[in-house]
C-alpha positions, 0 to 999 in steps of 0.5 A, a space after each residue: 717917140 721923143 727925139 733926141 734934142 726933145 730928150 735933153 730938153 726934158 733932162 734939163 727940165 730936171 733941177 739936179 740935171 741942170 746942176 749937173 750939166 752947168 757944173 760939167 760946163 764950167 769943169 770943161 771951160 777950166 780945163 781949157 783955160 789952164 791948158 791955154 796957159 800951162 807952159 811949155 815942157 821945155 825949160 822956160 816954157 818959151 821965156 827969156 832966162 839970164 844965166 850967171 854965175 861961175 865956172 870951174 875948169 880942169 885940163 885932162 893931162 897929158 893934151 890929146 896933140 900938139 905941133 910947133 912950126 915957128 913962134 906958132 904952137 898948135 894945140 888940142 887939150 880937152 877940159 872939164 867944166 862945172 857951171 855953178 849958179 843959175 846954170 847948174 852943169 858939167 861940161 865936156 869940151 874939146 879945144 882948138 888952140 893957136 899960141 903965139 910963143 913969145 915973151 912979150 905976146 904970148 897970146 892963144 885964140 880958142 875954138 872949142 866943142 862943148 856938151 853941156 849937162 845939167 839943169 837951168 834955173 831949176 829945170 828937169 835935167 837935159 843936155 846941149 852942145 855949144 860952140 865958144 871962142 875965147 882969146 887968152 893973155 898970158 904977156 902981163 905975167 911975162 917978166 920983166 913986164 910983171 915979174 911979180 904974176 905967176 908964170 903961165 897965167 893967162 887972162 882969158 874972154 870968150 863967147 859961147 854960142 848954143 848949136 840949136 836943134 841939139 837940145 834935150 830933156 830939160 833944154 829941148 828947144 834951147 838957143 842963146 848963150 853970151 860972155 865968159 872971162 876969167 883967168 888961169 892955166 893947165 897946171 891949176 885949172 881955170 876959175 872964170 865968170 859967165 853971163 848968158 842968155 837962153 831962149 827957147 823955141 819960137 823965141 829963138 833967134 839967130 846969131 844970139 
């Protein structure tokens, strides 16, 4: 009675079986090669993407509250983003904002919640929540300083900051973010430029 390794020996003695057995070889080492290398699910596959582009933002009227004690005036509106470029979203976001009403500073500083939804440089859809801080100027469209610039506008920069472990879909294992400047106000909506940096999982790292 043949054991089991006189067994394969003999089958290997056979030519077509030979052939057979080195073709499935080589199938099972190309499998395991491409698995080696397939990227990530998640967008970027744990690469580095620089996003640009612009972003159209909106004011939902009338502003959820507003309290005034002095020359200070606290506000929260909520706006509607919509990222065009390399970062294809829409955004929902709600603002913390201290003005200074006065005609010579009228200055705010933001902190705002947002929740991003989209797709980056061509992922499968998903979504994020960030944190931004920006600071808005509004004293070069003061007259008699520039009489010429519409009432209200305001010249704005900020950073956001993506809230790591909020990631999902097409953004699972998302971090980064980085810089936005524009100009605009309530009345007509905002029109502003961004620049940001995304990583995912392991590449991943604090306070980017």
């Amino acid at each position: 009675m043949y054991s089991v390794k006189n067994l394969l020996d003999r089958l290997k003695e056979i030519p077509h079986v030979r052939m057979l057995s080195i073709i499935a070889i080589a199938s099972i080492l190309l499998v395991a090669s491409i698995a080696a290398i397939r990227p990530s699910t998640a967008t970027g596959g744990g690469a580095e993407i620089r996003a640009t582009g612009t972003i159209d933002t909106i004011a939902l009227l009338p502003f959820i509250a507003e309290r005034t004690s002095g020359d200070y005036k606290v506000r929260w509106p909520a706006f509607v983003s919509n990222y065009h470029g390399t970062l294809e979203a829409r955004a929902v976001q709600l603002n913390m904002q201290d003005l200074t009403e006065d005609s010579t500073n009228a200055v705010s500083f933001t902190t705002a919640i947002t929740n991003v939804k989209g797709t980056l440089a061509g992922s499968e859809p998903g979504s994020f929540s960030a944190i931004f801080a920006s600071k808005a100027d509004r004293s070069d469209c003061n007259p008699p300083k520039n009489p010429g610039c519409p009432p209200g506008i305001a010249r704005f920069e900020g950073r956001l900051v993506v809230i790591e472990g909020t990631g999902l879909g097409g953004f699972e294992g998302i971090c980064g973010g980085g810089t936005f400047k524009g100009e605009g106000n309530s009345a007509i909506g905002f029109v502003s430029t961004y620049d940001f940096t995304f990583r995912f999982g392991k590449d991943c790292k604090a306070n980017n």
